[in-house]
C-alpha positions, 0 to 999 in steps of 0.5 A, spaced: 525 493 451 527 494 458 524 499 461 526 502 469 524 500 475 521 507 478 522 507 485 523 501 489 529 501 492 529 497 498 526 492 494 531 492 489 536 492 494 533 486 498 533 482 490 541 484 489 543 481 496 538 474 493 543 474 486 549 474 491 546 469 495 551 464 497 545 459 498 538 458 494 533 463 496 526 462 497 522 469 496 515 470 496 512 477 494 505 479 496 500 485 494 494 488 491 493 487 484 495 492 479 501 494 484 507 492 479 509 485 482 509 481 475 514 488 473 519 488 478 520 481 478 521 481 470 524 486 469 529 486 474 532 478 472 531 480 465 536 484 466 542 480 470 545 473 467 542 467 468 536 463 467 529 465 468 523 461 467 517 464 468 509 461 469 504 466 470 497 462 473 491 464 471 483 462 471 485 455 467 484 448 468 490 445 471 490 441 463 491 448 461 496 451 466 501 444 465 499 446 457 503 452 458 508 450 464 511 446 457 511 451 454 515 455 460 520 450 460 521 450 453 523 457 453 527 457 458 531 451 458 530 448 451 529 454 445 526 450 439 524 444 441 517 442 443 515 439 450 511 433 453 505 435 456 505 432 463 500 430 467 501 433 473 504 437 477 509 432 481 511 429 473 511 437 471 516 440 477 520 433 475 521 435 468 523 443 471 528 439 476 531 435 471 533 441 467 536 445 472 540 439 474 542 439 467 544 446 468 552 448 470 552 449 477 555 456 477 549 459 472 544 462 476 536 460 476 531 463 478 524 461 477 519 464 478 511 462 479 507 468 478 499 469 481 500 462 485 493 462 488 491 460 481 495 456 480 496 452 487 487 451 486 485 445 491 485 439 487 491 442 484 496 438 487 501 444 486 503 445 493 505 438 495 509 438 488 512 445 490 514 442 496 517 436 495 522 439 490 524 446 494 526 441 500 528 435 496 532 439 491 531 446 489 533 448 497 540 445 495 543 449 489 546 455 491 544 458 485 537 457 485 532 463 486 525 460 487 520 466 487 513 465 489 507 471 488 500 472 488 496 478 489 491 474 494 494 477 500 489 472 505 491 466 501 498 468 500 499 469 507 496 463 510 499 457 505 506 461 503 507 466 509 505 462 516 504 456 512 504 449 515 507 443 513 512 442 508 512 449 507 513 451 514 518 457 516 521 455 509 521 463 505 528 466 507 526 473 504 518 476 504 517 482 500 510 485 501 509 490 495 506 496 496 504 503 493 508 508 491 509 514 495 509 521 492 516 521 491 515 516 487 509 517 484 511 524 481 518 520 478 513 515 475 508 521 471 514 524 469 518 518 466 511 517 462 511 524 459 506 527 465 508 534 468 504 536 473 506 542 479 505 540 486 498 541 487 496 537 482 500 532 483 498 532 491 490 531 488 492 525 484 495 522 489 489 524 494 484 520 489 488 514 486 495 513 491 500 510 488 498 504 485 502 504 478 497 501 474 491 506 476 497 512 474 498 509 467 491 511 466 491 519 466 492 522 459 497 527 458 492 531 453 487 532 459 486 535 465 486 532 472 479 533 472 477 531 466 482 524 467 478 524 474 471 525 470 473 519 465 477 514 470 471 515 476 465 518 474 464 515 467 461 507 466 467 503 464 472 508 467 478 504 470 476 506 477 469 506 476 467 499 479 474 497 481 473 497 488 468 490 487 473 487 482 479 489 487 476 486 492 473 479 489 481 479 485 484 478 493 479 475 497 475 469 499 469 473 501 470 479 498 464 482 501 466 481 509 472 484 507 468 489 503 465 490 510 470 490 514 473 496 509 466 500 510 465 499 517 472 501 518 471 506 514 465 510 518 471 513 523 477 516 521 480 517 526 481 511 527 475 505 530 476 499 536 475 492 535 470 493 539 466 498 534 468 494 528 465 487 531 459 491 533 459 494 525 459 487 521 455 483 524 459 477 521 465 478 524 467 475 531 473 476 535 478 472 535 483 469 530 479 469 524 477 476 525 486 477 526 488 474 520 483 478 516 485 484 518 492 481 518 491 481 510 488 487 510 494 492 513 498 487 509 495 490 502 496 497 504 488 498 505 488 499 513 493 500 519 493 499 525 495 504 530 495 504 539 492 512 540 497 516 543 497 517 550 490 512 551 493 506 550 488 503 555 483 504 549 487 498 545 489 497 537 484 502 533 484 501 525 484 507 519 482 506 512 489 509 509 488 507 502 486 513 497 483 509 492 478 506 498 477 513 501 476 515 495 471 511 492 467 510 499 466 518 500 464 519 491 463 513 487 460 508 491 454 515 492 454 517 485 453 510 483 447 509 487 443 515 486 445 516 478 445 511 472 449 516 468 453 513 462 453 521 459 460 525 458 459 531 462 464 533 468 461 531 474 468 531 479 469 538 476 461 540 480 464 537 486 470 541 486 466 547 487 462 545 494 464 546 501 463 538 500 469 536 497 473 541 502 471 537 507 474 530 504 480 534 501 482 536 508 481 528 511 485 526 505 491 530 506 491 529 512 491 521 511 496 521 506 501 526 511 500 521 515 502 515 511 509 520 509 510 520 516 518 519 515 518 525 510 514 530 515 519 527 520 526 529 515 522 535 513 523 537 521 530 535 521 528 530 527 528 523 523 534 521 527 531 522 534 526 517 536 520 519 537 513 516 539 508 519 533 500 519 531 494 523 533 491 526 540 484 527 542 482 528 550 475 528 551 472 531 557 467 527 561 464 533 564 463 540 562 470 543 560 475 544 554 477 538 549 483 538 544 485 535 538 491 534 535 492 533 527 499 529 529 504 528 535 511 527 535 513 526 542 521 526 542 526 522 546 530 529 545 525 532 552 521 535 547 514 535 544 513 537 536 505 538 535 503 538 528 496 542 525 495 539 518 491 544 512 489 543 505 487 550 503 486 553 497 491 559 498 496 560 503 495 559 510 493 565 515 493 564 523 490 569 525 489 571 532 483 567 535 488 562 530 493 562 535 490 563 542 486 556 540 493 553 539 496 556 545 489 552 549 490 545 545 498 545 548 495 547 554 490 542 555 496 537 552 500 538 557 495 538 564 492 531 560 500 528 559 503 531 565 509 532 560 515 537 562 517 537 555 519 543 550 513 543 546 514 545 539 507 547 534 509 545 527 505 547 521 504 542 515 500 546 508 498 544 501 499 552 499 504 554 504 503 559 510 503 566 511 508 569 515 506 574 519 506 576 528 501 571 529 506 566 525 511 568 528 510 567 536 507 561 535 509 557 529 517 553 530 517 550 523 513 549 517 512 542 512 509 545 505 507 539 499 514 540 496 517 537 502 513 531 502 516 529 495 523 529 497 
């Protein structure tokens, strides 16, 4: 059954332009696990004219993955009839080659090596073969689509990507797959069957993002604390002890990435390559330390970001990852002050504690941020260049500080200050509310030397009340309901 492909609409565009290719592409698509690769590359060329052929790696001995890659081919270019098991990679691939070239010319083939990592092991001898048929053969059938993809995105960008060699500057199109956004989230609950309002879905994302695989878990006939209750508190849930196995999946070291992730973790407004070295103390700087980062933004998990204003201060990192938030501020403590394998509703406890204010506003303002494109066409500047993140002046001496949740500094001359709240109800500015906002743009403007119009814009979960306070103050207001399109 061909089932949709929900969102993904700039990778689909990019994979309808290789089908119209008039040379032979090489395309390598990267990401965590459980994020939809495998899906989107199946169920897109399933659906076009042609031939697929397809090789999933996995944790076999090469005699097991050339057992199946018979199979593969037999499937792909010979129904019914039985392969010869190769004895290798070279013989393998000489074999898929044969059978293209006995292919009309104007078929269009797409190969397709899925979980490459497993497949390209270090005696394996895969990639050497990989190599020698993409420049020798493949490179020339106008044709032919040659898609590699693996979720170890370290490994993927260091022997696909960046690689040296036979490979080098070989892939003509690099798609790094990431989660959905909200947008997406709620049109891939609501194509299976889940109906939730604004807020319940704001919370989901909040603690699973948008990763398909984690969002295909939730239970219609449960509440969202109870689908919370069952996947994070409870042994065996799926987003119980997900966060080692995700890790140990895409990494070498999975415990220096683990690392790295807490350290980075520790500041959420963001930590310099100076704290984060000083943090894990087997890390230094330098290339190493670059590429592990590098593969980390990649995945989704950081981001890096110059702070507003302060770019003397250098690049910063922020854990931007829901799931990794989530786990590091709720799971990773209930598993290691409890034992539990009951059924009672720990998360419905927790919702109830100023405790889990605190995190929801943090995590609201992270998933804002990552939505920066939407709370940009929201205020109706997303066709104005403009500057954006957070700004923070710390005083030296004993005077006033500020801090702004988010900073459009527009190229129109003119500056949109932004103040992020998670709230149960409607937002209240009250008076005191609105003279510290009139301090913030103050001491903004003496510390920017900025002559630009300064605008305050209010983005709410639960919307605002309007009242006088709102009404001198406030030029826009973004809600939850904006930031899904």
């Amino acid at each position: 059954m061909n089932e949709p492909i929900i969102g993904r609409k700039k990778e689909l565009e990019i994979l309808e332009e290789a089908l119209l290719s008039n040379s032979a592409e090489f395309i390598a698509i990267y990401g965590r696990r459980r994020i939809g690769k495998t899906y989107l590359i199946k169920q897109f060329f399933s659906q076009k004219n042609g031939i697929l052929f397809e090789q999933m790696g996995n944790e076999d001995k090469t005699r097991n993955q050339l057992k199946n890659f018979s199979t593969s081919l037999s499937e792909a270019f010979y129904p019914g009839l039985k392969m010869a098991i190769e004895p290798n990679w070279m013989d393998a691939l000489r074999q898929l080659t044969l059978a293209i070239e006995k292919t009309k010319k104007n078929k269009r083939i797409t190969l397709f090596f899925d979980e490459l990592p497993w497949l390209a092991t270090p005696k394996s001898g895969f990639l050497k073969a990989l190599e020698y048929f993409w420049n020798t053969h493949w490179t020339y059938r106008k044709k032919l689509i040659l898609i590699v993809c693996g979720s170890a995105a370290s490994w993927m960008l260091k022997k696909i990507i960046y690689a040296k060699g036979g490979l080098h500057n070989r892939i003509t199109i690099n798609i790094p797959l990431l989660p959905f956004n909200i947008k997406e989230t709620n049109e891939y609950l609501a194509y299976r069957g889940s109906q939730f309002n604004y807020q319940q879905l704001l919370q989901i994302y909040m603690i699973m993002g948008g990763i398909p695989h984690y969002l295909k878990s939730i239970k219609r006939n449960l509440s969202i604390a109870q689908n919370i209750n069952h996947l994070c508190f409870q042994k065996g849930g799926l987003l119980f002890d997900e966060f080692d196995k995700l890790f140990h999946s895409l990494y070498d070291e999975p415990e220096l990435y683990i690392n790295i992730v807490k350290a980075i973790a520790k500041k959420k407004s963001g930590i310099s390559r100076e704290e984060l070295i000083s943090y894990v103390k087997e890390i230094s700087d330098g290339g190493t330390l670059n590429v592990k980062l590098k593969s980390l933004e990649e995945a989704g998990f950081i981001s890096t970001f110059l702070p507003l204003g302060h770019v003397r201060r250098g690049v910063h990192y922020k854990l931007i990852d829901e799931y990794s938030i989530f786990y590091l501020h709720w799971i990773d403590p209930f598993r290691k002050k409890t034992r539990v394998t009951t059924t009672g509703s720990h998360w419905l406890s927790v919702i109830r504690t100023p405790a889990y204010h605190v995190w929801a506003g943090y995590a609201f303002e992270a998933m804002c941020l990552k939505h920066i494109d939407l709370v940009k066409k929201s205020l109706g500047i997303n066709d104005i260049l403009s500057y954006c993140g957070d700004w923070r002046y710390i005083p030296e001496k004993e005077s006033s500080g500020a801090q702004i949740d988010l900073v459009f500094d527009r190229e129109d001359d003119c500056v949109t200050l932004c103040e992020i709240k998670n709230t149960e109800k409607p937002f209240l500015i009250t008076k005191d509310y609105a003279l510290e906002l009139e301090k913030k743009s103050a001491i903004y403007r003496e510390q920017t030397r900025t002559r630009k119009q300064i605008q305050w814009c209010l983005i709410t979960n639960n919307g605002v009340i309007k009242n006088e306070h709102f009404n001198k103050i406030i030029s826009r207001v973004v809600s939850t309901q904006d930031l899904f399109g």
